[in-house]
N, C-alpha and C positions, 0 to 999 in steps of 0.2 A: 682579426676575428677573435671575439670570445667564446669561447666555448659554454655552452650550459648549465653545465654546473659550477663554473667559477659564476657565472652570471647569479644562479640559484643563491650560492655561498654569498656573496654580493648582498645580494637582498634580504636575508636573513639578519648580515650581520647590521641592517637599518633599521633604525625604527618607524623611518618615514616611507615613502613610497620611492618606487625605482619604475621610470619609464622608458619604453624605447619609443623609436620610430613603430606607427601606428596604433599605440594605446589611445583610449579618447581623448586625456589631457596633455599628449603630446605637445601637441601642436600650440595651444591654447598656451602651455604653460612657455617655450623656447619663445613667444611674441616679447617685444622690450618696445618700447617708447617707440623710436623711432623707427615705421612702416619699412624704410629701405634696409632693416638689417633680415635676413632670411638665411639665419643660419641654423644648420642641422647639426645637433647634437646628437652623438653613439648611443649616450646614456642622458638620462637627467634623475637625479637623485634628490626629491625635495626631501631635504632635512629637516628635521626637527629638534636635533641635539647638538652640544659638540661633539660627542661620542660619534653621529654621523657624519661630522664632519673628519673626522680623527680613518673612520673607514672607507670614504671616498678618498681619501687622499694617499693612503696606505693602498686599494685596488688600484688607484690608476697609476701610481709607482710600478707593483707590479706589472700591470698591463702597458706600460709604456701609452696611456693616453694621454693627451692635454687633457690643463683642466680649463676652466672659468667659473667664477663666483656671481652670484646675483643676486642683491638686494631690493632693491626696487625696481632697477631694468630704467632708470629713468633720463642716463645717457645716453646722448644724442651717437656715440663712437660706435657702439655696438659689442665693444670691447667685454662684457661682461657676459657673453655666450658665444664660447667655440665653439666653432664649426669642425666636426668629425669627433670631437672629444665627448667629455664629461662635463658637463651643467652639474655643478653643486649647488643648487637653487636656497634659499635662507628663507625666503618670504615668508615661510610658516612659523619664524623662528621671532615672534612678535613680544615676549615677555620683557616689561617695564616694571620696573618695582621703584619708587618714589620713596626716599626719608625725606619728609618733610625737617625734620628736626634739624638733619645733618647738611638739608639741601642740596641733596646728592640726587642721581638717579642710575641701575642699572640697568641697562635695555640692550636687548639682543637686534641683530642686524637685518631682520625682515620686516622691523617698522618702517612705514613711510612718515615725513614732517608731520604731518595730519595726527596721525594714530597718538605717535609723542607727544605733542604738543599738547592735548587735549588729557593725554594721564597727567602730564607735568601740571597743566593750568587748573585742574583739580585742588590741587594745593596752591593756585595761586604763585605758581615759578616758573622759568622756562630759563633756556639759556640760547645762543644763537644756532638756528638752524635754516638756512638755506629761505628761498624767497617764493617757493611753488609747492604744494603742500601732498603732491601724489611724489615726490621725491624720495627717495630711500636716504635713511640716516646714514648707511653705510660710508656707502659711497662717498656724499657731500662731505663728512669728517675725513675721513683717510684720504682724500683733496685737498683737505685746508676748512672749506663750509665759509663761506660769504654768507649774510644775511641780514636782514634787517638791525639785531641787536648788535652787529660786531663792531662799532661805534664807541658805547657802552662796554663792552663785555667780551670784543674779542673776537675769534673767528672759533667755530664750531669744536675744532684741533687745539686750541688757546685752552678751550673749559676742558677737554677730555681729563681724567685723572688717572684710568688703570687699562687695562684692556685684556681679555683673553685672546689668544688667537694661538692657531694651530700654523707652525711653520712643517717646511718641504719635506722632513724625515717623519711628519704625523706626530708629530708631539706637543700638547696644550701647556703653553707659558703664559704665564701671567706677567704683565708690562708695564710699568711705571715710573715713576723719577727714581725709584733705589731697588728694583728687580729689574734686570734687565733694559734698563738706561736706555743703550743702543738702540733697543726696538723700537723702544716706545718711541726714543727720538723720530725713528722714520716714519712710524707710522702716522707721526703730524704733517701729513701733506703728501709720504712717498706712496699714497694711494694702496694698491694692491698688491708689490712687489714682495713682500717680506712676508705674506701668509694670508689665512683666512681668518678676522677678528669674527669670533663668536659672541662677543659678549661686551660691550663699552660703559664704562663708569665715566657722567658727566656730575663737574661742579653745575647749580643751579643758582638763581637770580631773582629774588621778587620783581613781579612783571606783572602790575594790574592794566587796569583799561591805558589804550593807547590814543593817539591823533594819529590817523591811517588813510589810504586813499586818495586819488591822485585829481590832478588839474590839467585840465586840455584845452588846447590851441589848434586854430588851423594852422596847417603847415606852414603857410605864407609866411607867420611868427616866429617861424624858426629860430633864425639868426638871432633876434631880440630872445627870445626862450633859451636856448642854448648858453649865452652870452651871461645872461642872468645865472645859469644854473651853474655855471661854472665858477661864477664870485660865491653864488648859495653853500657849492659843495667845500667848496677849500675854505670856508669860515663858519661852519657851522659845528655847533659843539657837538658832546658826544654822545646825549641821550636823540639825535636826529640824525637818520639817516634817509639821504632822499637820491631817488636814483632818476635819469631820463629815457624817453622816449620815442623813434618817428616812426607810427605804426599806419596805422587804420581802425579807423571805429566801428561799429558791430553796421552802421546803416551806412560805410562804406566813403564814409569822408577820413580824406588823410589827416593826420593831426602829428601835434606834441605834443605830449606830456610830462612833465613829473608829477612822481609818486611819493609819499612820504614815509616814514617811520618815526615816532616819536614816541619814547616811552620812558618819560620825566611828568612833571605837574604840569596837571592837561594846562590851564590858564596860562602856562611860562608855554608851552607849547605854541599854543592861540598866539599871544604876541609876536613868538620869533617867524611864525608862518604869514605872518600880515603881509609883509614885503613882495611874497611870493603871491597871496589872496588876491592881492590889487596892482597885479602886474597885467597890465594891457585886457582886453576883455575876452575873457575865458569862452567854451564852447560848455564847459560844464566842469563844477566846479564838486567833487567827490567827500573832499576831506573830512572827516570829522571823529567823533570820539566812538573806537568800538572795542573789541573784546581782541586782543593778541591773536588768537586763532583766526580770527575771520582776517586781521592785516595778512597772515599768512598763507590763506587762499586767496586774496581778492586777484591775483593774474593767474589763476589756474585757467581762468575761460581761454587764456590765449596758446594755451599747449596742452589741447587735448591729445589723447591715443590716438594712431589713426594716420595722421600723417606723415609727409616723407620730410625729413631733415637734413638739411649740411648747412655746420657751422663753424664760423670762424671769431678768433679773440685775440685778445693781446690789452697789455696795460696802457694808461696815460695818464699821465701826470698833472696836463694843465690843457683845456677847452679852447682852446684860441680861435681866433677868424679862417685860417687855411681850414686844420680840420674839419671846423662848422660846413665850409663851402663842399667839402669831400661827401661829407653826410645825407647835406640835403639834396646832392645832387643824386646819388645813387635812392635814396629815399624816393623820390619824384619816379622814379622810373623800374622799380619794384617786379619783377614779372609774377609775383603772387601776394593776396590782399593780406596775407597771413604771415611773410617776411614784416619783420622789425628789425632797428637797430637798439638797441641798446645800450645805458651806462650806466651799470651797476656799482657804489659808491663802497669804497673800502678807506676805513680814516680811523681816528683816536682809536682806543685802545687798542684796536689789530693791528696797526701801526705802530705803535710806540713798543714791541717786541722785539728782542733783539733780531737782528738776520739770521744769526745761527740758531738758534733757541730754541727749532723746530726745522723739520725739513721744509714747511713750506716758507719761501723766502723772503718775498714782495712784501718789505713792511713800510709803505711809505701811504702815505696821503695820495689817494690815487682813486681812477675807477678803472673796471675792466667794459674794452667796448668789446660787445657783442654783437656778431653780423650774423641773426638768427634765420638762415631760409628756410623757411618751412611752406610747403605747398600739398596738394591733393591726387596728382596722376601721375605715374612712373614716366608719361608720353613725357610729362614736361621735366624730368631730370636736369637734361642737360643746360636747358638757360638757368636755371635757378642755380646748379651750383657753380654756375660760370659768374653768376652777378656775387657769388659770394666772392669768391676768389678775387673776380676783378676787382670789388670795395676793397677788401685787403691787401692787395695790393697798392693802390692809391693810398690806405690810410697808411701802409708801412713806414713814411718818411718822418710821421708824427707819433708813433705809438713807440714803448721801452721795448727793448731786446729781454722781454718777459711775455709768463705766457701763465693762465693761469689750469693747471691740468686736468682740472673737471671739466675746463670747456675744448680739450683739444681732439680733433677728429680722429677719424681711424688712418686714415691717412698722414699723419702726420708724424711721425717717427721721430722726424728730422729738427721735430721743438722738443723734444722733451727735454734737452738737455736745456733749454730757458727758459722750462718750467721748475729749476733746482736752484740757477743761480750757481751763486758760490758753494749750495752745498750739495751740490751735485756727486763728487768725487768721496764726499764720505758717506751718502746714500753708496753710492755704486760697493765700498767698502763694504758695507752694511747686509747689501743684498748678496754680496760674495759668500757672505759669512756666514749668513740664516740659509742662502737657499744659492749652493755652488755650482748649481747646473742649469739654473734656470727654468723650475719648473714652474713659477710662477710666470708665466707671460704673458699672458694674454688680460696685458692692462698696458697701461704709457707705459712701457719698458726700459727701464734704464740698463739694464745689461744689453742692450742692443741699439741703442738710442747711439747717433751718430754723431 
């Protein structure tokens, strides 16, 4: 229990708003992505400063609450709002400032890809940010950040350059290759463990009109689609990046697709995509030259708000025939039209970093599969997250003893530790050292990770 006037005191020392259970924007505001997470937070504090970040963290020390952080909310885990604690909510904390000159950008942690994207492509820049554009920058950086450009340019946590963030005793450090090393080390990939980033400075990229949008097949083509996309992915350079697909189409026929990302000269684009253009005959054929931002929404329609999620992931290496067969069987038999699988492509330059060089580890020519269940009624939980489980399990014999940790559920504890790798043991150092008691938890936790 708090008392009243430490509540009062509280809310004074904010400059944002402080809600409980029953204000109007309660409710509205504790919702995150995925429909099954309903959890209730004591307090929720949207911020607007670091300085309120500096005072939620400082109350719930004293008050002995959890906390949780939230950017976009656009994690399928849930993990970015405890339940009985404190919500330090970010999402008002939207400010980007662009040097065009220096090709920098600094941006606070309440933007979503969208927001960013569209100050950076103002000047004509951008650097890699994730593949669904209601996503929060936060989040997908302090992960690692897969996306379209990391090919090219890297993973999200590759471009970062500084960082402010408030660690566990409420104190604002600034983080970089020669402040604070350590931190900043973890903060490339060890997610949320190490504090609250307030504030991210990205290298940026000239990044005009792209070759974007995808090609689709009836399922039946699987096997041949697959087979192909797997010679495509492991040979293709590094201004393209193309990932796969076994979903359902919006008038309810199953398909496959890949998708592309190209952002080199469109005409060298055009050729290297021919292979792919005139592979077997398409159901509908997407690709063409549009503007960075719209590559960057074109799958938004497939994860709206609203629905219930569980998902599973894991890396691999190489597409082969077993796999395929593992796919398209669990594909075929789908208990919701809104389940996909997924192969999101990680290669050249996010690759070619060393293993240590950042927390996050997985630096190889690889994709991460995704076994995305998404469906509509609570009634139907439990087949949907049965056929996830069950897929993952069958794909386990072919996928790396890696795990990528923006995609690992709330339930799953038991991977964090193969989401570090080798550098698992000096994150755990790390997080000793910023924050000795743990009071950052409620993320993939490595101080409790098995």
């Amino acid at each position: 229990m708090i008392d009243e006037s430490a509540l009062a005191d509280f809310g004074s020392a904010v400059r944002g708003t402080v809600l409980v259970p029953g204000d109007p924007a309660y409710d509205e505001t504790r919702q995150v992505f995925n429909a099954m997470i309903e959890h209730r937070p004591v307090l929720i504090a949207k911020c607007v400063s670091a300085g309120d970040v500096i005072a939620c963290v400082g109350f719930a020390q004293a008050h002995g609450l959890p906390v949780s952080a939230r950017g976009g909310g656009h994690n399928a885990s849930g993990k970015s709002v405890a339940h009985g604690g404190l919500l330090i909510d970010l999402a008002s904390m939207k400010s980007c400032r662009v040097d065009p000159a220096r090709r920098t950008v600094r941006a606070e942690p309440g933007l979503t890809l969208a927001e960013f994207d569209r100050e950076c492509q103002a000047f004509g820049l951008a650097t890699t940010m994730g593949a669904v554009s209601p996503t929060g920058i936060a989040g997908l950086t302090l992960g690692g950040g897969l996306g379209w450009l990391c090919g090219k340019y890297g993973l999200a946590c590759d471009n970062l350059l500084s960082v402010d963030i408030v660690t566990a005793e409420g104190r604002l450090r600034t983080a970089n290759s020669s402040e604070n090393a350590d931190l900043f080390w973890a903060v490339r990939g060890g997610g949320a463990n190490v504090g609250i980033v307030t504030s991210f400075e990205y290298r940026l990229h000239q990044v005009g009109p792209v070759l974007g949008g995808g090609i689709f097949f009836p399922l039946t083509k699987a096997r041949r689609v697959l087979g192909f996309y797997d010679e495509l992915a492991r040979g293709c350079p590094d201004e393209l990046s193309v990932n796969a697909a076994l979903a359902t189409a919006t008038d309810g026929t199953p398909v496959v697709g890949i998708s592309v990302g190209w952002c080199g000269a469109l005409d060298v684009g055009e050729r290297i995509l021919k292979p792919l253009r005139t592979l077997e005959t398409p159901i509908a054929d997407m690709i063409r030259p549009m503007r960075y931002v719209d590559l960057q929404r074109a799958g938004d329609a497939n994860f709206p708000r609203g629905r219930r999620h569980y998902w599973k992931a894991g890396f691999q290496r190489r597409l082969d025939a077993a796999p395929i067969d593992v796919v398209i069987d669990f594909a075929a038999r789908r208990p919701s039209r809104y389940t996909r699988i997924s192969f999101q492509q990680m290669h050249g330059a996010a690759a070619r970093v060393a293993t240590t060089e950042t927390a996050f580890a997985h630096r190889h020519d690889q994709w991460e599969v995704q076994m995305l269940s998404q469906w509509a009624a609570a009634a139907d939980d439990e087949q949907n997250i049965r056929w996830a489980r069950d897929l993952y399990a069958a794909m386990g014999p072919h996928l790396e003893h890696a795990v990528y940790v923006n995609m690992l559920g709330g339930d799953e504890s038991d991977r964090v530790r193969e989401a570090y790798g080798r550098n698992y043991e000096r994150l755990v150092a790390i997080k000793a050292a910023y924050d000795p008691t743990n009071f950052f938890q409620s993320n993939q936790n490595v101080a409790t990770a098995t």
